[in-house]
N, C-alpha and C positions, 0 to 999 in steps of 0.2 A: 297703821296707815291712817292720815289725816283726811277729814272730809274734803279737804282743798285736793287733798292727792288723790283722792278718787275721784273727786269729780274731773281735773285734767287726765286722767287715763279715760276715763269716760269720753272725753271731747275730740282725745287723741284718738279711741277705737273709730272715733264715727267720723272723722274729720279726712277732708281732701278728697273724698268719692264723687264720681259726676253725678251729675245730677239724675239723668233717667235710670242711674242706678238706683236711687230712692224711689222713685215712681214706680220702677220692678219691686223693690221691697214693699211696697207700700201695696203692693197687689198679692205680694205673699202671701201679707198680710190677713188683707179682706179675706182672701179665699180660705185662709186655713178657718179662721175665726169662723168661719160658717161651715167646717167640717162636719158635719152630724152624719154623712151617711155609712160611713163603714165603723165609727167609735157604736153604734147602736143597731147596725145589719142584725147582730144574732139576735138580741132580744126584740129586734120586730120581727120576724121569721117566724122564733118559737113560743114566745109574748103572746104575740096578739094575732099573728098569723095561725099558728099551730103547730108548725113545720117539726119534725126532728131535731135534734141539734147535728146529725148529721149531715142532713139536709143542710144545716147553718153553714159548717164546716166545708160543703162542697162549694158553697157559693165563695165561701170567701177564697177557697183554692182557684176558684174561675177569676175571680179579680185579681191575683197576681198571675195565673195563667194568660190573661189579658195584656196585662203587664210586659211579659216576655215576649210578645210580639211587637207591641208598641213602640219598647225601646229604640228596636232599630229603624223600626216607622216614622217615628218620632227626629233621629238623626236623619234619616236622609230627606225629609222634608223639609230638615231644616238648613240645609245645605244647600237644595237646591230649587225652593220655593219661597226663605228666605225666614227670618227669626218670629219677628213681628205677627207674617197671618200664621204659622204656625202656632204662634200660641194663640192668638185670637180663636181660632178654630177649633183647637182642639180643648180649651176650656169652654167654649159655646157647645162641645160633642157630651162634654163632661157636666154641663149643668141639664142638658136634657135627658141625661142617662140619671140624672137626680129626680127631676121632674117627673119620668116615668118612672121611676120607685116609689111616688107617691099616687099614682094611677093603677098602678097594673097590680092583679092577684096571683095569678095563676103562678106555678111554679116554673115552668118555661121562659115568659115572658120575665121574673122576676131574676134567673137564671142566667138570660140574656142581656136587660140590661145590664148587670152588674160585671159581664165580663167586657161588655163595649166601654162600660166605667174605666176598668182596668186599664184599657187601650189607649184610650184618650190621656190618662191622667199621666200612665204613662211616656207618652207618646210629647206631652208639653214638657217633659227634664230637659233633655237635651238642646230646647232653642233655648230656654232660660239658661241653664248654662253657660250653652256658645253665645250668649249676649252677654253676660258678665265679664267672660275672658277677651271679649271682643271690646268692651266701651272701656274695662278697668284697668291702669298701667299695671304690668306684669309681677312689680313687687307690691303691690298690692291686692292680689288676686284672692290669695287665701284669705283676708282679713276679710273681702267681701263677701265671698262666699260662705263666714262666719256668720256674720251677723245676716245675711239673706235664713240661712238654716237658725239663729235667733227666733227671729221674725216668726217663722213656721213655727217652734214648739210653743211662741208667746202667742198664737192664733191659735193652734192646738188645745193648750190650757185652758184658755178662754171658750174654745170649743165645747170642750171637756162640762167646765163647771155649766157654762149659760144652758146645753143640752139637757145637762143631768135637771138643773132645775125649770126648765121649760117644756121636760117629757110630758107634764101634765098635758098640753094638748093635742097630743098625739104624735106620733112618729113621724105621719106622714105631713104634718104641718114644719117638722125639721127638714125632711126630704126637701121641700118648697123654701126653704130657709137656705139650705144649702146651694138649690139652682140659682137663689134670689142673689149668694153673698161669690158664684163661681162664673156669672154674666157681671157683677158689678168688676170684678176681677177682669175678666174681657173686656169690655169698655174701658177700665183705664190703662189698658197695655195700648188698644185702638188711640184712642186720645192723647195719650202722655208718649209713650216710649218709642222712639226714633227706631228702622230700623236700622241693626249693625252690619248684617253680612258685607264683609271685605270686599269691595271692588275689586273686576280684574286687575293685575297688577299689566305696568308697560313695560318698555324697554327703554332703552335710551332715545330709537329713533322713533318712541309714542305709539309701537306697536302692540297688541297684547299678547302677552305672556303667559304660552298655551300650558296650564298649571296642569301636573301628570293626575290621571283619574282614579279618585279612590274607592274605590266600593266596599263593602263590610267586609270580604275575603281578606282586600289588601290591607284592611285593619287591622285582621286575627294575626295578617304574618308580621305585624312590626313586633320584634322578640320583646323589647322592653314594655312595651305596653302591652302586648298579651300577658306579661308578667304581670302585670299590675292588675290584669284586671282578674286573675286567676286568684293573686294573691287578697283581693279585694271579697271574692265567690268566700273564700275561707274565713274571712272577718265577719262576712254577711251573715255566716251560717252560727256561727258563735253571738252575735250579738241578736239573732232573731229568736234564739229556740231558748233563751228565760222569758220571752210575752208568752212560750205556750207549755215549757217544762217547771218555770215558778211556781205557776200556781198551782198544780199538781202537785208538787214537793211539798208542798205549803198543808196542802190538803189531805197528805202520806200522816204529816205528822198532828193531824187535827186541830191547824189553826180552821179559823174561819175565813170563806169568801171577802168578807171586809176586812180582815187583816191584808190581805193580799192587794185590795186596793190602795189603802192606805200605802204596803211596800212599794208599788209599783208607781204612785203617784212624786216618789219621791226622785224618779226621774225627771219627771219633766219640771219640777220645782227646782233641780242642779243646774236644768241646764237652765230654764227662764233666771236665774236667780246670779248664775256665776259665768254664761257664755261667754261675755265682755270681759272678765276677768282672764277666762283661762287665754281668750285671743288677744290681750296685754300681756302674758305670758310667753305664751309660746311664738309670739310677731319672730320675725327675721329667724327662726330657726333651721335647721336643717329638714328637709320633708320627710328623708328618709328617718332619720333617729326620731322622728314625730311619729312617722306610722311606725317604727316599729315599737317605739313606746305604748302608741295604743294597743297593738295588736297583745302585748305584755300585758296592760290595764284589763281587756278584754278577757286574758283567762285565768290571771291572778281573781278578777271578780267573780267571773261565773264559777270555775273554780271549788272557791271558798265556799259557793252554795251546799257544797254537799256535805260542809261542816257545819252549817248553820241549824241552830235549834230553837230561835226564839223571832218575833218580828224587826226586833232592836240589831240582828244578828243579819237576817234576810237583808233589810234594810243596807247596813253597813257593805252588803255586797253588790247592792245594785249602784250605788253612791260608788263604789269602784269602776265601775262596767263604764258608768255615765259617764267619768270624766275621759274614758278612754274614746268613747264616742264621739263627745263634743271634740275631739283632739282629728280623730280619725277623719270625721266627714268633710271635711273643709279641706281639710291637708290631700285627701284625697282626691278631692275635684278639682283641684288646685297641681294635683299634680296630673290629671290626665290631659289640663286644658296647655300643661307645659309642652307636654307629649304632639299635641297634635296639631298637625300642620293649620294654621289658619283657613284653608276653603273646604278645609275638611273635618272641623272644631266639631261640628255637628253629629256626626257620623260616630267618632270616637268616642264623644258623650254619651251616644244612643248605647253600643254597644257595652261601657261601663255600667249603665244603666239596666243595663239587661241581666249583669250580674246581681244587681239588689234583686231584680222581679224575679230569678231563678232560685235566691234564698230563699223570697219569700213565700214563695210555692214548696221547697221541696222542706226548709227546716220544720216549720211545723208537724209535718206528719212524720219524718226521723225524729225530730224530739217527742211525741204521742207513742210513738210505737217500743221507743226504745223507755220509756220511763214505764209502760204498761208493761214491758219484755224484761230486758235484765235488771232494769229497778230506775230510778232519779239518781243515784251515787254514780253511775255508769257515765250518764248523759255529760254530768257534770264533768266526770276526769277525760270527756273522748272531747268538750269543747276546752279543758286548758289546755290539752293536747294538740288541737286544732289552732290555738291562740296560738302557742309556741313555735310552732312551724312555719306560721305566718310571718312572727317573727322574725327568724330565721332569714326565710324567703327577701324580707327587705331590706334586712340590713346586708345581706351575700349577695343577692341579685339585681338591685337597683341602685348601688351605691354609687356608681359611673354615668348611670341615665337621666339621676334625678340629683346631680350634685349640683351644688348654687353657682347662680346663672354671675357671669361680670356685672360691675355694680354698671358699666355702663349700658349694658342689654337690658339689666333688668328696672333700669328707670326710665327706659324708653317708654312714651306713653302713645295708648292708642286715640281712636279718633272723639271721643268724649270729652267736653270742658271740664272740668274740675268746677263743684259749685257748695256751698254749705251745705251742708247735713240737715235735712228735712225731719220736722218733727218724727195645777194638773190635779185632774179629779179622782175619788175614788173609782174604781175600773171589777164589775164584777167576774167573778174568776169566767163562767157563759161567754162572756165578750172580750176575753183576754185576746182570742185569733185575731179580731176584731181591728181589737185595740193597738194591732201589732202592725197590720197592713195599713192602717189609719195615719199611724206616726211615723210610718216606712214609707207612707208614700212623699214625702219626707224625708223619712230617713237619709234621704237622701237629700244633698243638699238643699235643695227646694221641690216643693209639691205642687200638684195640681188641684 
């Protein structure tokens, strides 16, 4: 391929998006790039704090325990108070849950803030979301939701490395770093971004049109979308437990801690390196054969872990995992914003969302228990196991739900102009949980 022809796939990923669509990216952005507080939680804790690593290990279980509530806190706020102060607010909750991680000692207080983190960071998915499927034309949902999840791993990276070498002045000088880069982030959602929530709709004789009420209940009973989001719980669970069964595996066979980083780094280098590429790929495809390729990608890689005996080996199977990921996140937000009625985008995101936050609490400790218990080989054949079923689940179950929309539905555009396109570190094995709920909060299409 010609450098002319990558750079027109280039121009073509980013090209035709409206504009506050970049000012949301652009706030991804800031925010992630000043991630420091959960990539570096364990080693402040037990570092410089003192703390146990179990100790480590509770706090980070409280930030996606946070997490799991947020979610749907997070949807119905944004439904019904509207996109914009939702996020204003709940990133202004999230840089002083930073702020006081750089104050407070005590175990309680450091316990506390770290789960209101949770809730907050949480809690802003779902208005960013229901903004994106709200301003972006409908066949272009996924491609936005690509490159907004871009955005986050290339703040992430940048996170990663500026952290690692600015630890020199302390932890809580990054804490301060991160309130400083998750209020600049607030401010330019306040200043830049319009909000979107859908006006009521009329009638013909300019009445309004009393839209039926949705609550989280009536969420769980729509069959397709509980499907999805079930089958979403199972992909979570498989793409979470190598940030906390890897390095273990790694450490069975007596590589070192810094091998392990090095393997794990080579995530986020896939995906900073080739996101653009694989969303010129897989543009206009079917969402179902998307996810069920990834969920495939997902245990064909992790899988393979438990035949791997060298870093060049380990390596080769996270570079599996990733592509299935960069395929899976996007596709998947993309298909829940299909799913869900317009005044109720919110709500449906929250709860999607809830499925990452319930991975990210329960795998870790099933991948610790089970790799201490019947061994690392175990872990590995119960998530291709898991991968496959997943599978399964979308190519049999959502084949009808999520089949591609008339070309004229799906170039209907919403209420956004169309404007031009606006201009990973070593990870020690201590901070792998860490480094799992870091990228996870994320993981999801976009972070807080």
């Amino acid at each position: 391929m010609s450098i002319d022809s990558l750079r027109r796939s280039a121009r073509e990923t980013v090209s035709g998006l409206p504009q506050g669509f970049w000012w949301l990216w652009l706030s991804t952005l800031v925010n992630r790039t000043g991630a420091f507080v959960l990539t570096f939680l364990s080693l402040y804790l037990t570092v410089e704090l003192g703390h146990s690593a179990w100790f480590a290990g509770l706090v980070v279980a409280l930030h996606g325990l946070g997490g799991v509530a947020g979610s749907p806190l997070g949807g119905l706020l944004t439904d019904r108070w509207g996109r914009r102060p939702t996020m204003v607010t709940m990133h202004l909750a999230a840089a002083a849950c930073a702020a006081a991680l750089a104050v407070v000692t005590s175990a309680w207080a450091i316990a506390t803030a770290v789960l209101l983190m949770g809730v907050a960071m949480q809690a802003v998915r779902p208005s960013i979301n229901a903004t994106i499927a709200d301003m972006v034309p409908a066949h272009d949902v996924r491609r936005a939701y690509a490159l907004n999840y871009w955005a986050l791993n290339l703040g992430f990276a940048i996170a990663s490395i500026g952290g690692g070498a600015a630890a020199f002045l302390g932890y809580r000088t990054l804490f301060v770093v991160d309130a400083v880069a998750t209020t600049l982030c607030a401010v330019i959602v306040f200043l830049r971004l319009p909000e979107t929530r859908p006006e009521s709709r009329t009638d013909t004789a300019g009445e309004p049109v009393v839209e039926e009420k949705v609550s989280m209940l009536t969420v769980l009973r729509d069959a397709p979308f509980r499907t999805l989001v079930l089958l979403n719980l199972l992909v979570c669970l498989v793409f979470t437990a190598p940030w906390i069964g890897l390095p273990l595996t790694m450490a069975n066979q007596g590589l070192s801690p810094s091998s392990y980083g090095v393997v794990i780094a080579i995530n986020g280098i896939v995906i900073v390196g080739f996101q653009l590429l694989v969303n010129k790929l897989t543009d206009k495809r079917s969402p179902v054969l998307l996810l069920t390729l990834s969920a495939l990608l997902f245990a064909v890689g992790t899988g393979a872990t438990a035949l791997a005996g060298s870093p060049v080996a380990f390596a080769a199977t996270v570079v599996v995992w990733t592509v299935g990921e960069m395929i899976h996140v996007p596709t998947n937000a993309a298909a829940t914003a299909r799913l869900a009625p317009e005044h109720a985008r919110g709500r449906y995101q929250g709860v999607m969302g809830m499925s990452w936050a319930v991975a990210g609490f329960v795998a870790p400790i099933g991948a610790g228990a089970i790799v201490g218990g019947p061994g690392p080989d175990v872990l590995w054949a119960a998530t291709a196991a898991i991968g496959v079923v997943a599978a399964a689940g979308y190519y049999t179950r959502l084949r009808k739900a999520l089949a591609d929309e008339p070309a004229e539905t799906a170039a209907s555009t919403p209420v956004a102009t169309a404007a031009p396109a606006a201009p990973a570190a070593p990870v020690e094995t201590a901070a792998a949980p860490v480094a799992a709920e870091a990228k996870d909060a994320e993981s999801s299409p976009v972070g807080a």
